[in-house]
C-alpha positions as CSV (number, residue, x, y, z in Angstrom):
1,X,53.7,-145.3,-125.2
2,X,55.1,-144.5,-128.5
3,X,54.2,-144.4,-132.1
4,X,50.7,-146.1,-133.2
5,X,49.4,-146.9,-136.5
6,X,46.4,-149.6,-137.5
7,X,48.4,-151.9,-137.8
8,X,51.3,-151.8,-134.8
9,X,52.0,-150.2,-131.5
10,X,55.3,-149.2,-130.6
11,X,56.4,-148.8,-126.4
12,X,59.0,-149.0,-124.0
13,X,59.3,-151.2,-120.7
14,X,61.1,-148.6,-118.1
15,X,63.1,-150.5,-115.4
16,X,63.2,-148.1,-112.4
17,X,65.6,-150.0,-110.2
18,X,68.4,-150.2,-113.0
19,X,67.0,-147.0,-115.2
20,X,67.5,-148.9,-118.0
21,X,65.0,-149.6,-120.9
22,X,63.3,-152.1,-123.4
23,X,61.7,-151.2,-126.6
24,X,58.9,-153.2,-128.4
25,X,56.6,-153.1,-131.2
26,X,53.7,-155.3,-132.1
27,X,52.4,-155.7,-134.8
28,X,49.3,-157.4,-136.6
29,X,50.2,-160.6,-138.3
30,X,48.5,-162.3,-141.3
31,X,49.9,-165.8,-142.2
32,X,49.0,-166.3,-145.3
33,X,52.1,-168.3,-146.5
34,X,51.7,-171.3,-143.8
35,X,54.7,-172.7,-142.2
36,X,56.3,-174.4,-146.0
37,X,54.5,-171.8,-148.7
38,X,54.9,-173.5,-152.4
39,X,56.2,-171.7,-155.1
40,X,52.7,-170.7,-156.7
41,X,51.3,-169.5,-153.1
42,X,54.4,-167.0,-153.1
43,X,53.8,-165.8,-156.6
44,X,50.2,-165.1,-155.9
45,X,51.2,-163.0,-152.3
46,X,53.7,-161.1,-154.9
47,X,50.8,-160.4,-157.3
48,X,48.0,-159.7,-154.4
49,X,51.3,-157.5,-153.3
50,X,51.9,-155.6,-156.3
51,X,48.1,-154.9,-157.7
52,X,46.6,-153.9,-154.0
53,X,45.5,-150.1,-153.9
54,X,44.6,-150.3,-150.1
55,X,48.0,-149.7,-147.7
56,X,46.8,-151.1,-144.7
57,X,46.2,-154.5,-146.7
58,X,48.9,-154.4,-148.2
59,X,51.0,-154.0,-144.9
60,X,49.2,-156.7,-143.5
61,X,49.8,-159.0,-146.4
62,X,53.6,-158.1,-146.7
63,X,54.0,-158.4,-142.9
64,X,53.6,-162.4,-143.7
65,X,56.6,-162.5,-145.7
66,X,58.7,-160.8,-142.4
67,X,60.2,-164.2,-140.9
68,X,61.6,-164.9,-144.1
69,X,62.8,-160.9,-143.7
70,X,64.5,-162.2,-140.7
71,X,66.1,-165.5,-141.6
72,X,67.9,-163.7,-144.7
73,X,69.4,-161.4,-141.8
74,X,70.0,-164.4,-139.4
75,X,71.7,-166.4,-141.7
76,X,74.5,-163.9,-142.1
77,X,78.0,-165.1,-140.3
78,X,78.8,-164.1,-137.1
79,X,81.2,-161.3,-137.9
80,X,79.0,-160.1,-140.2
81,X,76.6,-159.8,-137.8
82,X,79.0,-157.9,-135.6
83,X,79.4,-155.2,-138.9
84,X,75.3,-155.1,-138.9
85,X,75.5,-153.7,-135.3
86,X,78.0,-151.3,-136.0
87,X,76.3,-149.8,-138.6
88,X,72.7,-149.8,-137.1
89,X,74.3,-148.4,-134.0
90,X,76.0,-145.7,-136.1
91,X,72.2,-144.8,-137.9
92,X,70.7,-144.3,-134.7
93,X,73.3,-142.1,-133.1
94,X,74.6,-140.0,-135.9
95,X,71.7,-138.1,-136.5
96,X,69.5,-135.6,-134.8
97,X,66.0,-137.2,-133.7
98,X,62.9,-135.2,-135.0
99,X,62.4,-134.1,-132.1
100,X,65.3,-132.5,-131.1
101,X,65.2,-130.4,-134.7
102,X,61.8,-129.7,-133.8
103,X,63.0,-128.0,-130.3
104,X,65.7,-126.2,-132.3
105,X,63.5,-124.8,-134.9
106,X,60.8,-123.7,-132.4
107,X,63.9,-122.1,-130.3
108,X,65.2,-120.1,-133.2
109,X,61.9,-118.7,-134.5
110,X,61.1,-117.5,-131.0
111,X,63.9,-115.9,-130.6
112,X,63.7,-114.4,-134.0
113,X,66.7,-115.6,-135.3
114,X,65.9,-117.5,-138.3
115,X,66.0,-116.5,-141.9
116,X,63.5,-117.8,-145.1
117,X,66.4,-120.2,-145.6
118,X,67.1,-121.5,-142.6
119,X,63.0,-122.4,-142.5
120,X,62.8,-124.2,-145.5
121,X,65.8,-125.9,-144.5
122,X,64.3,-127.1,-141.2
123,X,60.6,-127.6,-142.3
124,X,62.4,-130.1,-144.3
125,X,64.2,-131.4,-142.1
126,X,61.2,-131.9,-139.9
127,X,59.7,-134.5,-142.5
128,X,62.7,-136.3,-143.4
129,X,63.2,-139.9,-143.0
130,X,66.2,-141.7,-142.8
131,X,67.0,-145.2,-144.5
132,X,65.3,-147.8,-142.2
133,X,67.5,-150.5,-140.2
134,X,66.1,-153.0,-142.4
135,X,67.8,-151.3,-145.7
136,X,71.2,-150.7,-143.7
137,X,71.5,-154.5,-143.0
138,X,70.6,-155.5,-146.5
139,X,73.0,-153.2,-148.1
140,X,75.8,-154.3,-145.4
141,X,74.9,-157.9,-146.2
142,X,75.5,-156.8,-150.0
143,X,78.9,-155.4,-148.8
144,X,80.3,-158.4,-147.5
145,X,78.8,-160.5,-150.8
146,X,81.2,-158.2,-153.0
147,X,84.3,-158.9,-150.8
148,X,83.5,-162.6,-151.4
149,X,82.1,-163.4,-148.0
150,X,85.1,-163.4,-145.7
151,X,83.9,-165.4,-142.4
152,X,86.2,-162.9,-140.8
153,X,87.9,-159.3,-141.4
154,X,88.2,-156.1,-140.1
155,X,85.1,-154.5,-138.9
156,X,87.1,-151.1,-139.9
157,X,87.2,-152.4,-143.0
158,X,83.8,-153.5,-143.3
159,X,82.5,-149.6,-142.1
160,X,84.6,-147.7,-144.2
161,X,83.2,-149.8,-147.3
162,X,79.8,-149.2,-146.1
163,X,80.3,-145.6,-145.8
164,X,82.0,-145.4,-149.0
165,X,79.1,-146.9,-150.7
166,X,76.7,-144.5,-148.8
167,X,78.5,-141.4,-150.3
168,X,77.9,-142.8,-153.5
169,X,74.3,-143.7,-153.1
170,X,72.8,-143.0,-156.1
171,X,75.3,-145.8,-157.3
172,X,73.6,-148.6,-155.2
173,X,72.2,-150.9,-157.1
174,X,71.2,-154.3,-155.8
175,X,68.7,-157.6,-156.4
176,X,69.0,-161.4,-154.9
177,X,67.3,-163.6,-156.6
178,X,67.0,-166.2,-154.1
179,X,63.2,-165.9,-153.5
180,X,62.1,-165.1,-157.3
181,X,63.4,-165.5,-160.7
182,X,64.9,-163.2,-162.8
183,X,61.7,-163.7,-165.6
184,X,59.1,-163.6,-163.2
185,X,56.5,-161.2,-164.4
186,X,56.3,-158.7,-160.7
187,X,60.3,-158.8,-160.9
188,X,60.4,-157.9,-164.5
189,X,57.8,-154.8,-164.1
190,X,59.2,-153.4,-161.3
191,X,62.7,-154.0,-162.8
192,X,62.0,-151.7,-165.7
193,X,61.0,-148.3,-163.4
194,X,62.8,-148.9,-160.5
195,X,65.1,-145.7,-159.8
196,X,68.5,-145.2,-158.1
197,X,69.4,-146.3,-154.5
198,X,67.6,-149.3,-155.5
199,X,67.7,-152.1,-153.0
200,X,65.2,-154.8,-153.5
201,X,63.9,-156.7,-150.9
202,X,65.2,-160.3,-151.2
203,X,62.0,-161.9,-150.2
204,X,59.5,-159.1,-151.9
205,X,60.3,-157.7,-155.4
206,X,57.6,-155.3,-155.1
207,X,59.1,-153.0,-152.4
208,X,62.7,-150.8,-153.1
209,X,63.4,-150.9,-149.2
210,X,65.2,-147.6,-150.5
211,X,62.5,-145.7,-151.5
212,X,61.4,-145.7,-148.1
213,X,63.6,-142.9,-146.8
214,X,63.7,-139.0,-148.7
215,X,67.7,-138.1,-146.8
216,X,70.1,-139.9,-148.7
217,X,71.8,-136.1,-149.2
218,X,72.0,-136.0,-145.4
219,X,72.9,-139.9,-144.9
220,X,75.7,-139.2,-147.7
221,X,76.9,-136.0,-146.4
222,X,76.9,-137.9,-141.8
223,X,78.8,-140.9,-143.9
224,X,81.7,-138.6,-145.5
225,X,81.9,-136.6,-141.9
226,X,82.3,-140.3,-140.5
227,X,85.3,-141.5,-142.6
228,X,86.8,-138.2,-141.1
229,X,87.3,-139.3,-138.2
230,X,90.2,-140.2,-136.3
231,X,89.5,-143.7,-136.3
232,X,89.7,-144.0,-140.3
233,X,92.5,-141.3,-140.3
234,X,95.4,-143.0,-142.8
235,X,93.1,-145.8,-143.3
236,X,93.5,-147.6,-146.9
237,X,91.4,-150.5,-148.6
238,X,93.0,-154.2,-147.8
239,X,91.8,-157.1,-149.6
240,X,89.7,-158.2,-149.7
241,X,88.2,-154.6,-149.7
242,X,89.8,-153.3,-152.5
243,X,86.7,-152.9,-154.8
244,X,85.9,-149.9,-152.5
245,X,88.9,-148.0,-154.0
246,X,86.8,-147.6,-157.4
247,X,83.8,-146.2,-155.1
């Protein structure tokens, strides 16, 4: 078993023949929208959305606007789904689980070995979060828009833009307008404060997807230690990545 809230449970299927496993999470579902949701039914979700002071019902409400979440993904192009895998592969091996940081910490003050600095450092990195999956694919997806949607290119390409971007995070800046207008009301308010990484969720302009993690110092700092690799060694922008050179 893994992580539980109110509203999901998150475990793992162990095959013991093959030692391999499957992850899964369920989660509670409230279909408010019906299969083909008019415009007005959307706009009052977005307001319910944006006015609710209760988090669990405000999870639950959002959690009806997640297959349209998932058909913004899945309508990407199948070498830009290829780059999405990269890069969610690359966020969940580049950095150090909680709980190994936990074992480290509890190591080093057992053995007596750490300083005032050294605990503030790891007390916060014991309650950091990292950008979700969701806001890597959305902001790889906004990647590929700027090179003019290329149906194919290099994936090495495709990273080392990403990355670039990353290291400059409190540049990213990003709204579709696909699901709401530009002079809806919710957009507008939420336009005014939002602060920097700002990426809005293309089917909820209520939520930054950005806000969601506080490590954008560490996620900037794994990204420039990436593009230092020998597998970007030499490496130079081609078109139609060379927007990345002013990054």
């Amino acid at each position: 078993m893994g992580r539980r809230t109110r509203l999901s449970l998150r475990f793992s299927f162990l095959c013991t023949e093959s030692l391999h496993s499957h992850s899964f999470e369920i989660m509670a579902y409230y279909d408010v929208l019906g299969p083909t949701p008019s415009t007005d039914l959307k706009h009052h979700l977005y307001r319910k959305l944006y006015l609710c002071k209760d988090s669990d019902e405000a999870q639950l409400c959002a959690l009806a606007l997640l297959p349209y979440q998932v058909d913004f993904v899945k309508a990407s192009v199948v070498r830009l789904k290829e780059l999405i895998r990269l890069m969610i592969h690359w966020l969940q091996t580049s950095f150090a689980s909680p709980t190994e940081e936990n074992n480290i910490y509890r190591s080093a003050r057992r053995n007596l070995s750490i300083n005032v600095a050294e605990k503030s450092f790891y007390d916060l990195k014991r309650f950091r979060r990292l950008p979700s999956s969701y806001s890597l694919e959305l902001l790889t997806i906004y990647i590929w828009e700027q090179a003019e949607k290329p149906l194919s290119f290099s994936l090495l390409q495709g990273m080392r833009a990403v990355f670039k971007l990353l290291i400059q995070y409190a540049d990213i800046d990003v709204v579709w307008h696909r699901h709401y207008h530009r002079k809806f009301p919710i957009f507008v308010k939420v336009n005014q404060k939002r602060t920097r990484p700002f990426i809005l969720d293309p089917v909820n302009p209520t939520v930054n997807v950005c806000d969601t993690c506080n490590a954008w110092d560490e996620v900037a700092h794994v990204a420039k230690l990436s593009l230092r690799k020998p597998l970007f060694s030499g490496v130079r922008a081609e078109p139609p990545w060379l927007f990345t050179d002013a990054w």
